[in-house]
C-alpha positions as a printed Julia matrix, in Angstrom:
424×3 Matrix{Float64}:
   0.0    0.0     0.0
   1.34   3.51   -0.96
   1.78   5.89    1.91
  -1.22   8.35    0.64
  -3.43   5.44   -0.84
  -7.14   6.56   -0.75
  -6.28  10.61   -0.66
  -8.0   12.36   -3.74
  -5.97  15.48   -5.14
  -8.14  17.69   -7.21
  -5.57  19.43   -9.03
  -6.16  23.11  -10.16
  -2.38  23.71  -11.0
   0.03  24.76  -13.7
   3.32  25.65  -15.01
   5.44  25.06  -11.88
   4.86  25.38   -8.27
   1.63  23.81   -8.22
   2.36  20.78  -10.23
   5.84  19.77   -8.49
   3.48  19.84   -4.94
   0.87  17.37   -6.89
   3.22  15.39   -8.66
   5.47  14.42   -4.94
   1.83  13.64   -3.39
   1.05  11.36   -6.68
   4.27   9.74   -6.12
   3.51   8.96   -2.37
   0.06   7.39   -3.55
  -1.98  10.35   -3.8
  -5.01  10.02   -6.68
  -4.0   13.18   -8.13
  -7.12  14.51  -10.95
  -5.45  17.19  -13.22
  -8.57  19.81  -14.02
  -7.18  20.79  -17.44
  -8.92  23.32  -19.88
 -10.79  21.55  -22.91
  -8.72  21.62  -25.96
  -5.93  23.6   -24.42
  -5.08  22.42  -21.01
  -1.87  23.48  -19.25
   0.06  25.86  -20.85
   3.24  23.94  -20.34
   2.09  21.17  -22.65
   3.07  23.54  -25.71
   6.0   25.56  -24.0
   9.62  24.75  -25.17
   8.51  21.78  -27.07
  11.17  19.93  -28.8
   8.89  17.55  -30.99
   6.04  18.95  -33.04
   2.48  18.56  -31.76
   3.63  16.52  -28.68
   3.68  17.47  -25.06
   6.75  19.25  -23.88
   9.46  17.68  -21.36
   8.57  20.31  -19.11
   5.04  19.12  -18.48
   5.58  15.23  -18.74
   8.48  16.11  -16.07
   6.19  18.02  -13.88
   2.96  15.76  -14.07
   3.89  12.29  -13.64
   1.13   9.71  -11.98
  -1.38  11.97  -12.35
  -4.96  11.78  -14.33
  -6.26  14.37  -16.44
  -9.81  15.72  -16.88
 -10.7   18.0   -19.55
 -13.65  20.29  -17.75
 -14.79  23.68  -18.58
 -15.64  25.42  -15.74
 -17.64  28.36  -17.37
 -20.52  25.69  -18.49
 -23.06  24.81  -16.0
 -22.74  21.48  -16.34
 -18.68  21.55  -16.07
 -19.58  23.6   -12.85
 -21.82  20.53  -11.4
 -18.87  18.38  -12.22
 -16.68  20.48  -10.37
 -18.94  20.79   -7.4
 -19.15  16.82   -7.18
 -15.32  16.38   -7.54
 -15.38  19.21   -4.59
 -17.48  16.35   -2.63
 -15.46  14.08   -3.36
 -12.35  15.04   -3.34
  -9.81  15.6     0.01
  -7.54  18.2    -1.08
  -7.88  21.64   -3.97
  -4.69  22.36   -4.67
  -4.51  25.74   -7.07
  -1.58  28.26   -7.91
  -3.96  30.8   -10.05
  -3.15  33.81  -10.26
  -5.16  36.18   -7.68
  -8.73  36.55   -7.67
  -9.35  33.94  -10.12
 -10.39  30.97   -7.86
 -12.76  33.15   -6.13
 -14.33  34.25   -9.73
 -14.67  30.6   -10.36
 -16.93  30.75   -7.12
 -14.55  28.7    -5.3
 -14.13  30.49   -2.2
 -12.9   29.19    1.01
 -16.56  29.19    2.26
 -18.04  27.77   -0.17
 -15.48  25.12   -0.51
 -15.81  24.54    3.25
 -19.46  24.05    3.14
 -19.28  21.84    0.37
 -17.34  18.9     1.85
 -16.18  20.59    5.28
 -12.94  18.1     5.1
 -11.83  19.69    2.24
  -8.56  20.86    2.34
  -7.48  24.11    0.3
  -3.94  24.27   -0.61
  -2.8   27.64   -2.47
   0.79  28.68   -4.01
   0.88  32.36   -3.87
   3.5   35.31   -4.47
   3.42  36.87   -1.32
   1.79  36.34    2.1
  -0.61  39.53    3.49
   0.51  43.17    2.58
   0.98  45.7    -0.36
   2.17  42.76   -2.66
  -0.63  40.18   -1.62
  -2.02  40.75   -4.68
   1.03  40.74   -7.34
   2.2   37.83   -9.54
   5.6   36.33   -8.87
   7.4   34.18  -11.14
  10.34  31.33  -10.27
  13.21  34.57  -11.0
  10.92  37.2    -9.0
  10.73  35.14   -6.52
  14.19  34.4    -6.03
  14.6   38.2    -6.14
  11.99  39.61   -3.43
  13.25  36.31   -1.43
  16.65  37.66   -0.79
  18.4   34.88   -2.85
  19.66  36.91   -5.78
  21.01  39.56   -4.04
  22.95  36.86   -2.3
  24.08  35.03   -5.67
  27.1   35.86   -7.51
  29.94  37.46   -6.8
  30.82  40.95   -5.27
  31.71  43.14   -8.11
  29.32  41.63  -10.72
  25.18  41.95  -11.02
  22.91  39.99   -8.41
  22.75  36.62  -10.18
  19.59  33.83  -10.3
  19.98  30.39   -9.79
  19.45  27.53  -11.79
  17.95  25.59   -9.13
  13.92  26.8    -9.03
  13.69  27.24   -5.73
  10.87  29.9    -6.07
   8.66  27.43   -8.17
   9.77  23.75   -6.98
  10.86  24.95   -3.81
   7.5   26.73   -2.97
   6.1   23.42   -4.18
   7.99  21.14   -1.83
   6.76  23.05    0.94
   3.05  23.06    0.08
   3.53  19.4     0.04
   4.46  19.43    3.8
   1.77  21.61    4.27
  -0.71  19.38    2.34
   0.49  15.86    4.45
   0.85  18.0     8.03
  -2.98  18.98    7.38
  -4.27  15.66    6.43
  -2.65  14.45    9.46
  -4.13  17.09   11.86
  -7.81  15.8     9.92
  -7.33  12.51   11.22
  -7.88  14.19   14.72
 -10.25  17.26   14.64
 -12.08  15.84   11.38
 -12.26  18.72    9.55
  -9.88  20.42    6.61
  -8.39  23.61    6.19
  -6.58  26.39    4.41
  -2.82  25.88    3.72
  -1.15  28.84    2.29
   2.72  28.67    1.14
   3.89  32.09   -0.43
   6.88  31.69   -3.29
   8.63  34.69   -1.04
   8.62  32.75    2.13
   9.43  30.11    0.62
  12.43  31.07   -0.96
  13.38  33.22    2.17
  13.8   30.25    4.17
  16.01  28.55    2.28
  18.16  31.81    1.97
  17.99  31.67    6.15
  21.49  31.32    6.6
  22.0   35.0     4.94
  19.39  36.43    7.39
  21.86  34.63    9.71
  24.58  36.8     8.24
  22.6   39.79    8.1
  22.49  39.79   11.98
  26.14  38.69   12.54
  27.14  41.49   10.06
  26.12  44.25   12.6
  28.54  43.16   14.85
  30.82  42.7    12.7
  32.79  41.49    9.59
  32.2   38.23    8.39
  35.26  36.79    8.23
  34.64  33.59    6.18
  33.9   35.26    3.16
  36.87  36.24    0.8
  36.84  40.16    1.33
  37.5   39.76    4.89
  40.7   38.23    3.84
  41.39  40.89    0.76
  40.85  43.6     3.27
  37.68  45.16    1.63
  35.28  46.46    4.25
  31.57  45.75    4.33
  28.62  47.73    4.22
  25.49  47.46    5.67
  24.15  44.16    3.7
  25.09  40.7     3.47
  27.66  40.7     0.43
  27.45  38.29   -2.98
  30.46  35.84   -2.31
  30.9   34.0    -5.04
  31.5   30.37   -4.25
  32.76  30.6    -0.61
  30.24  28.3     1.25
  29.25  30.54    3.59
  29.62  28.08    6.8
  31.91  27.55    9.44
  33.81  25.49    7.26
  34.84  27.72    4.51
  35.24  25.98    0.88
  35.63  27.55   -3.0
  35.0   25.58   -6.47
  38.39  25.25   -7.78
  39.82  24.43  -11.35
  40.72  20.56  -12.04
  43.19  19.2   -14.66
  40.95  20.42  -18.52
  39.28  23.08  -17.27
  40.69  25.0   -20.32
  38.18  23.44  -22.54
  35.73  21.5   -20.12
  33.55  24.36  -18.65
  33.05  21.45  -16.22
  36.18  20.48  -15.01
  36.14  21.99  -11.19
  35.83  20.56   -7.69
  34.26  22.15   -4.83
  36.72  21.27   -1.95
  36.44  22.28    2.08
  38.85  22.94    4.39
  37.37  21.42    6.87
  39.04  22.16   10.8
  39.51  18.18   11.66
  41.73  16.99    8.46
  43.44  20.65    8.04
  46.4   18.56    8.6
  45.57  15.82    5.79
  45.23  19.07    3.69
  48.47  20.17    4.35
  49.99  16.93    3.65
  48.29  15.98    0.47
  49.06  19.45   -1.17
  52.75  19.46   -0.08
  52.27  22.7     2.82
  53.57  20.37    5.64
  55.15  23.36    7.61
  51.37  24.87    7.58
  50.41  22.4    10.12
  52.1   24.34   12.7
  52.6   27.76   11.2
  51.12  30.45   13.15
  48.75  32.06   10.01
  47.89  28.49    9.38
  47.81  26.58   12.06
  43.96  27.54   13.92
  40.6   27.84   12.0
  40.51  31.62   13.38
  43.87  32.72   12.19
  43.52  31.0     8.38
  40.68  33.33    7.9
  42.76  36.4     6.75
  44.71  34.26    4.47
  41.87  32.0     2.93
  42.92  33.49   -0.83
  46.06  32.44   -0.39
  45.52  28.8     1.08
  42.77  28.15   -2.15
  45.21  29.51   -4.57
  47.77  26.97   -3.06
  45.49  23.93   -3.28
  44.16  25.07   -6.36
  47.7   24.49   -7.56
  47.54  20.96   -6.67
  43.64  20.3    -7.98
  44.35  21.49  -11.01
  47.33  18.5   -11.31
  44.52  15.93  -11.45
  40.98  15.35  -13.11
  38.24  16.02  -10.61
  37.89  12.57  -10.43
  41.08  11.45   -9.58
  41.28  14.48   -6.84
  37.64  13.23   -5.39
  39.18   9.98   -4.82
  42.22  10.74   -3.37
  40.41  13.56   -1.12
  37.78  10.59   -0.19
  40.73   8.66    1.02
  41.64  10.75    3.38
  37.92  11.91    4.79
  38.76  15.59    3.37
  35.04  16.83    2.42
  34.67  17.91   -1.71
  32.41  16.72   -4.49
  32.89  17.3    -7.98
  30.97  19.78  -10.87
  28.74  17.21  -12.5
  27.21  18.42  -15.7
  23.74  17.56  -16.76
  25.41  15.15  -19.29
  27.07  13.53  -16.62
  24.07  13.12  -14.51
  22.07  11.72  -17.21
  24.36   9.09  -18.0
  24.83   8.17  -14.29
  23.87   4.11  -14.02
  24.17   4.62  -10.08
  21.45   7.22   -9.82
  19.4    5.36  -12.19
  19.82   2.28  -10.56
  18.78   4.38   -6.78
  15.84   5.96   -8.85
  17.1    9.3    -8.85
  17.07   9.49  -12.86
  13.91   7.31  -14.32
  13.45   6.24  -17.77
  10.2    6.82  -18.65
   8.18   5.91  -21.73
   5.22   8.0   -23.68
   2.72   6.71  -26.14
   3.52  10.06  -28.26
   6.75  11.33  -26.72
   8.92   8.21  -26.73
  11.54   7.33  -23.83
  12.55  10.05  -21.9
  14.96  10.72  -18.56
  13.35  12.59  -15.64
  13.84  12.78  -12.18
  12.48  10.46   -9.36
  10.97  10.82   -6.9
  13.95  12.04   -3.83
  12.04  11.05   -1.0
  12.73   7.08   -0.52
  10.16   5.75    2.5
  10.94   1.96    3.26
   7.02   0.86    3.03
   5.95   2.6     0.17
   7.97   2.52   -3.19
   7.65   4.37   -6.09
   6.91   3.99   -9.42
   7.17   6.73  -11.56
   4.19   6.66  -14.49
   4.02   8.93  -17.46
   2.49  12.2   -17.59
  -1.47  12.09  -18.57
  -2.53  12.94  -22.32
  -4.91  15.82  -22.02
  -8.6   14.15  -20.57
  -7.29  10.79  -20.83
  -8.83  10.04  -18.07
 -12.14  12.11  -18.27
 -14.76   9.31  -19.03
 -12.9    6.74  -16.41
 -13.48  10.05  -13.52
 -16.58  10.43  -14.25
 -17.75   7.0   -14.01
 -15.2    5.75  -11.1
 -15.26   8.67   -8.81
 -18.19  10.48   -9.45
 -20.64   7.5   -10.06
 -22.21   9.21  -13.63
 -24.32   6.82  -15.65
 -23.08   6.29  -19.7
 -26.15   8.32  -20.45
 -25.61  11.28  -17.95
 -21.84  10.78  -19.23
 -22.89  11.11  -22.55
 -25.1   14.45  -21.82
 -22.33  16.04  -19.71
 -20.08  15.29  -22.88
 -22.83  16.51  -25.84
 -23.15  19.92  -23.07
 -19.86  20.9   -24.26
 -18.83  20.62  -20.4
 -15.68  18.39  -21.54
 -13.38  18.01  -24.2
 -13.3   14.97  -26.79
 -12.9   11.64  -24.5
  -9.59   9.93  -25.31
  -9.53   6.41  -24.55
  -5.54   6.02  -25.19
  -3.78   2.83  -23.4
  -1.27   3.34  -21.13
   2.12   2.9   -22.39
């Protein structure tokens, strides 16, 4: 049995942020029900589409396990479809943009009185205040979050990551919001509202810069590299390139063909408890016990010069051949893997990580699995749902409708052409 076996999604999403939330819960079990616009459906089926007339990678990667249902909500009877899937149904999860759900008549209150376990999940900008009502895409996000101001390095532009934490990362945390709700039903009986802003979201995984932002008013930080290159702050937490940030400070450094292999770098740490290891392997034995060397404290100043100096030695060996001979010796780095390299990973395949998947337009394709491994509940990662595959087999399964009162709702113009396609 999966972990969420027998919860009913009723899934109001798109692009992004809503569908990575929907897509984790359909992994864990979840019957997730895709509410897709006849003839059109999410927008991301079309966007950066690499083979004519088929649905993009970015969808099938965002909507795996799921079922789709073609229902248009403007028709009266699409909106007595909806109302019964609100019956039925345990959790509305929606990331439109604001105002619309309520002009759909899908208010809290109405919801509420409806099925009063119904639980209303909602991916929004910002949280209460002047920007409650403002759009916010995966970039903005990172922006009004604090992360791009962050990102980069000192002298150039605030950068953006490639990571989406505004989008997925505002997803993953609805999710936590979704299952910490459901559990909370199982003792007061009833559902509730679950709110996750892409700001806050993004904010607190930036929390170790609010961390710095404190520490910086009493003074500089001396793990990052200006400290050392005598450059004083001012009154904000600093871009710092690639120094980690922590207590144990660490910098991507070139590897043997980084001339041509944009790729060839390893992020290495100098890590307090094999400092010594680190001054053997890069041939700085007298650093052991040198006074500007010697402590955590006093290599701060000189943290420039001790990279340069083992950046002299990485760059003697492939990233590969330094990650195993740092490995050996418990000294903490990990190589700059490429996408290329990730893809053709066997290990990561083999632990699920990367999933071959097939599609009965797309083909084979590589996307990611699920990164959450529970011991009692495995998962299998299906393909992405043609638009309304699944409309006719909702209707009748989880709404009960009669072929005849399937075939009315269908001649009402409430639901797109039925497509009775066999899973790949």
């Amino acid at each position: 049995m999966k972990a969420l076996e027998g919860v009913k999604i009723l899934d109001f999403t798109h692009v992004q942020s809503g569908p990575t939330c929907t897509q984790l819960l359909a992994w864990f079990g979840a019957d997730v029900i895709k509410v897709e616009r006849p003839g059109a459906g999410d927008a991301t089926r079309e966007q950066l589409q690499d083979i004519p007339d088929v649905d993009s990678l970015y969808f099938t990667m965002l909507n795996h396990n799921k079922r789709s249902i073609t229902l248009d909500t403007k028709n009266p009877k699409g909106i007595e479809v909806l109302w019964r899937l609100v019956a039925e149904c345990d959790v509305l999860v929606e990331n439109f943009a604001p105002g619309a759900l309520t002009r759909m008549g899908l208010t809290w209150e109405a919801i509420h009185a409806a099925n009063p376990r119904m639980i209303l999940a909602s991916v929004k900008g910002f949280g209460p205040g002047a920007y409650a009502d403002c759009k916010v895409y995966e970039n903005v996000a990172q922006c009004v979050g604090g992360a791009a101001s962050t990102t980069g390095f000192r002298t150039g532009t605030p950068m953006v990551t490639g990571a989406q934490i505004g989008d997925s990362g505002t997803g993953l945390h609805l999710a936590l919001g979704i299952v910490t709700a459901l559990y909370q039903r199982t003792h007061s009986g009833l559902g509730q509202r679950v709110d996750c802003a892409m700001q806050d979201s993004v904010l607190n995984l930036c929390r170790v810069k609010l961390r710095d932002q404190q520490r910086l008013e009493r003074g500089p930080l001396q793990e990052y590299s200006q400290f050392g290159e005598g450059i004083a702050f001012g009154d904000a937490v600093p871009r710092a390139g690639n120094d980690s940030g922590g207590g144990q400070p660490g910098r991507i450094l070139k590897c043997k063909g980084w001339e041509t292999d944009p790729n060839a770098y390893i992020y290495f740490i100098t890590q307090g408890p094999v400092w010594e290891k680190i001054c053997d392997v890069i041939g700085e034995p007298t650093w052991k016990t040198h006074p500007d060397y010697a402590t955590a404290k006093a290599r701060l100043p000189h943290l420039n010069e001790i990279f340069t100096r083992i950046e002299a030695w990485t760059m003697s060996k492939t990233k590969f051949e330094a990650m195993d001979i740092l490995n050996g010796l418990h000294i903490p780095c990990g190589p700059i893997l490429s996408m290329k390299e990730i893809a053709e990973d066997q290990a990561l395949r083999k632990a699920g990580t990367v999933v071959e998947v097939d599609h009965p337009t797309r083909g084979k394709y590589l996307t990611v699995g699920n990164p959450i491994k529970l011991s009692a509940s495995a998962t299998d990662v299906t393909r992405s749902p043609l638009l309304g595959e699944h409309t006719d087999e909702i209707l009748r399964d989880v709404l009960g409708y009669s072929e005849t009162e399937r075939l009315n709702i269908s001649e009402s113009g409430a639901i797109g052409a039925i497509r009775k396609i066999a899973a790949a």
